[in-house]
C-alpha positions as CSV (number, residue, x, y, z in Angstrom):
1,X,-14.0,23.1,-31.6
2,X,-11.1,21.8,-33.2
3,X,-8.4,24.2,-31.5
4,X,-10.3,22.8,-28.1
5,X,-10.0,19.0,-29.0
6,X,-6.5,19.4,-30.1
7,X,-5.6,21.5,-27.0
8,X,-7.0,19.1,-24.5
9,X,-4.9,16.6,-25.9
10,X,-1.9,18.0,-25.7
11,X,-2.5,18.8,-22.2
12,X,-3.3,15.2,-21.8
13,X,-0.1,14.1,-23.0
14,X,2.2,16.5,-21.4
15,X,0.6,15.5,-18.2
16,X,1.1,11.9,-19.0
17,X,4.9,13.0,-19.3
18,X,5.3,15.0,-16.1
19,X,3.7,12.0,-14.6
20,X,6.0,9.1,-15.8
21,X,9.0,11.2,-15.6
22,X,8.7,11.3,-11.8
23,X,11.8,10.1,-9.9
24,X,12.7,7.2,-7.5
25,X,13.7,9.1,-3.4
26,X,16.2,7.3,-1.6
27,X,15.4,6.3,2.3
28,X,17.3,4.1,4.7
29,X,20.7,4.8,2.8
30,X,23.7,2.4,3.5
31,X,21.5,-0.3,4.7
32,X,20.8,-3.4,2.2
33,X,17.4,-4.3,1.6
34,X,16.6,-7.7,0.9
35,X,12.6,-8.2,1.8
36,X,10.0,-6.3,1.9
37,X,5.8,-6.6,2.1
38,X,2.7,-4.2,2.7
39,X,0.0,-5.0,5.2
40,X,-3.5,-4.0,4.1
41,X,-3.3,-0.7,6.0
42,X,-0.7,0.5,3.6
43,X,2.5,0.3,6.0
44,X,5.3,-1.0,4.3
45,X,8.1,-3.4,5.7
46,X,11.8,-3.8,5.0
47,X,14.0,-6.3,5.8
48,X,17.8,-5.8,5.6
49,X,21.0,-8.0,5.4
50,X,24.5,-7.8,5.6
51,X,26.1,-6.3,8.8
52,X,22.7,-4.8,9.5
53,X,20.0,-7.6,10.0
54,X,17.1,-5.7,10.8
55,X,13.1,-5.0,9.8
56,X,11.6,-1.3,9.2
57,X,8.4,-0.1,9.2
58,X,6.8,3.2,7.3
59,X,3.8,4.0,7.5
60,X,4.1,7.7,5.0
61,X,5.3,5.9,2.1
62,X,8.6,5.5,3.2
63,X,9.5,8.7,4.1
64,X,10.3,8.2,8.2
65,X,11.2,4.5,9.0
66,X,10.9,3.0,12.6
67,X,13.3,0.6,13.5
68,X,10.9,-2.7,14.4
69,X,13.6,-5.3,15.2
70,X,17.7,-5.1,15.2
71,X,20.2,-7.1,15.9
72,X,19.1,-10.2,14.1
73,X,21.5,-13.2,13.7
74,X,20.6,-13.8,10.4
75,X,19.7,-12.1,7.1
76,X,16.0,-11.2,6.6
77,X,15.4,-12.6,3.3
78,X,11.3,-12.6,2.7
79,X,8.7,-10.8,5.0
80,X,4.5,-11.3,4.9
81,X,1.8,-9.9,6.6
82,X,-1.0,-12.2,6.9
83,X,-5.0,-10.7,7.3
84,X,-4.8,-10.7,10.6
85,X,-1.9,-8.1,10.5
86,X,0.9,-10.9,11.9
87,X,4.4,-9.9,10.8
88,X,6.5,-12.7,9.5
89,X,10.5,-13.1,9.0
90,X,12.6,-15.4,7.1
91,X,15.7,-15.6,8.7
92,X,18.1,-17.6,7.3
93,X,19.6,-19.9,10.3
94,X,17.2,-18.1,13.0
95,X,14.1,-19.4,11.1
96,X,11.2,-17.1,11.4
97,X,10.4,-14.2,13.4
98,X,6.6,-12.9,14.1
99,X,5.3,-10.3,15.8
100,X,1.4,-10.3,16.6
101,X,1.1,-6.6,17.7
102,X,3.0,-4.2,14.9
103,X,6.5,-5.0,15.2
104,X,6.6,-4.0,19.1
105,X,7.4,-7.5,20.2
106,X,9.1,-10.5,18.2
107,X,9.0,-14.2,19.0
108,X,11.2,-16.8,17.5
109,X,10.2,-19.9,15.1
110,X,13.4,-22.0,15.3
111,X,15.1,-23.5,12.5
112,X,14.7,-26.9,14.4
113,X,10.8,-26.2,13.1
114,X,12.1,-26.7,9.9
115,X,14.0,-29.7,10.1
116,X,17.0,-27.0,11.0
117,X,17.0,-25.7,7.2
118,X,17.5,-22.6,6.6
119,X,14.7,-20.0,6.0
120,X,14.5,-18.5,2.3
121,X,11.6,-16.9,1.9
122,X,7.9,-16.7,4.0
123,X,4.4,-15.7,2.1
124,X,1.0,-15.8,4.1
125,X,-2.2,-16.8,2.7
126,X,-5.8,-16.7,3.6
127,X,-7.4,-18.2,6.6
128,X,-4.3,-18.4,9.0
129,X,-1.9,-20.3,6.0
130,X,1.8,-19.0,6.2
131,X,4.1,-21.0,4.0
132,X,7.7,-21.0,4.4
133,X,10.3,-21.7,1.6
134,X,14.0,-23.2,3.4
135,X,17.2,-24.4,1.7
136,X,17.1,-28.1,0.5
137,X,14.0,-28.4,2.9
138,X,11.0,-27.9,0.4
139,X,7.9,-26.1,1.7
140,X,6.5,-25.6,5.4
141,X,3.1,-25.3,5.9
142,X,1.2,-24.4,8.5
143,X,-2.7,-23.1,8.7
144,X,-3.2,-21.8,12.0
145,X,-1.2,-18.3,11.4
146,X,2.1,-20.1,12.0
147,X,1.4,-21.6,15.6
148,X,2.4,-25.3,13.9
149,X,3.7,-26.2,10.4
150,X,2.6,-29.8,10.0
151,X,2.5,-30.2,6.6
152,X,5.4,-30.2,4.1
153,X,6.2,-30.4,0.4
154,X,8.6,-30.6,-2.5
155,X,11.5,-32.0,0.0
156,X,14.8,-31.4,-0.6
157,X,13.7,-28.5,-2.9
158,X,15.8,-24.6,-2.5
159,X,12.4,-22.5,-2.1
160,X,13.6,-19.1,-2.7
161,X,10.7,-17.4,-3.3
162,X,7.0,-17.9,-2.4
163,X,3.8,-15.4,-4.0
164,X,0.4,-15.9,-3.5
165,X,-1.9,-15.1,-6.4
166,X,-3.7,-11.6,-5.7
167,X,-6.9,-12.9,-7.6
168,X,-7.2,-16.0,-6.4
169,X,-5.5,-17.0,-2.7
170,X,-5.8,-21.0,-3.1
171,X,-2.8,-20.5,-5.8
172,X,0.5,-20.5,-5.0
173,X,3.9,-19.9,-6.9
174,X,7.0,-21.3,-5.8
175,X,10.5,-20.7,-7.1
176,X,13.7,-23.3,-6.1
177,X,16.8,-22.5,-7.1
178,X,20.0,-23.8,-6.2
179,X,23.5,-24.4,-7.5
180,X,22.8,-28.8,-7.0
181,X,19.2,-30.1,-7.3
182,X,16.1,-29.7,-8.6
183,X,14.8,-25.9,-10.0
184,X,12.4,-24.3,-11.4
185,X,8.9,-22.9,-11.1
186,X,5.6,-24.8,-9.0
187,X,2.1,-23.7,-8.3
188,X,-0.1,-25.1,-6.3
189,X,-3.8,-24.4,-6.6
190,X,-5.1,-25.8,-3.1
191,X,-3.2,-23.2,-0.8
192,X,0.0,-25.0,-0.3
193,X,-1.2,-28.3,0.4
194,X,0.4,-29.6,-2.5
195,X,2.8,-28.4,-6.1
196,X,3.5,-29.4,-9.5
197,X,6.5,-28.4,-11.4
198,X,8.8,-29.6,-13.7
């Protein structure tokens, strides 16, 4: 019984090996990534910068990618996919972009809906909430699934980056960075509405 015991535990552990030993494959080579997001289907997104401003779509795990939208303006810095499956963009000085059917067609949130910041970063909630995070512009708001953004917060604040709690979608991190001005970590624990920081 012994032999057995001691047996099934070295199996154990040299499958525990093999397992964390595995290696990271290479897709989409020669194209920098800067953004990307899952939908609750399990296709994954990919935004890219630098002179190739694009998003990507997989839906094997990454191992075929379809080109969604090229020829962007602007760097894709964040992407979200809110419940309803509503792609999101943050593109720099092109604002946001959003598709509402899979990536086959794109319409344009102008910066000018941002006070004509530039876009950082984009997260969506529940219940039709997409923030977006723009340079020295704070926080955009919006809860009908990015139709309007009415409500804004921490002005004059570089939002960077944006996560929504997986355990509980009424809490909110923001980070603000920037080389002048306030930084730092927020969270807000009414969906946005409102943060607290340092």
């Amino acid at each position: 019984m012994k032999k057995l015991y001691f047996l099934f535990i070295v199996v154990f552990v040299l499958s525990s090996e093999l397992t964390l030993s595995q290696t990271w494959t290479q897709t989409l080579n020669g194209i920098p990534m800067w953004a990307m997001s899952k939908d609750r289907y399990g296709n994954i997104y990919a935004g890219s910068s630098g002179s190739v401003k694009a998003i990507y779509k997989t839906t094997n795990e990454g191992q075929n990618w379809l080109t969604l939208l090229s020829g962007s303006p602007s760097n894709f810095l964040g992407l979200s996919v809110d419940s309803l499956g509503n792609i999101f963009g943050a593109n720099v000085s092109n604002g946001v972009m959003k598709s509402t059917d899979g990536g086959n067609n794109w319409v344009n949130i102008p910066v000018s809906t941002f006070g004509n910041k530039n876009v950082q970063s984009v997260v969506c909630g529940k219940n039709g909430v997409v923030l977006v995070g723009c340079n020295t512009g704070g926080i955009f708001r919006s809860t009908d699934f990015g139709a309007t953004f009415p409500d804004t917060s921490l002005a004059g604040v570089t939002i960077v980056t944006l996560v929504v709690d997986r355990f509980n979608s009424n809490i909110i991190y923001a980070g603000a960075s920037a080389t002048t001005g306030l930084t730092g970590f927020f969270i807000s624990t009414n969906s946005g509405y409102s943060f607290s920081g340092p």
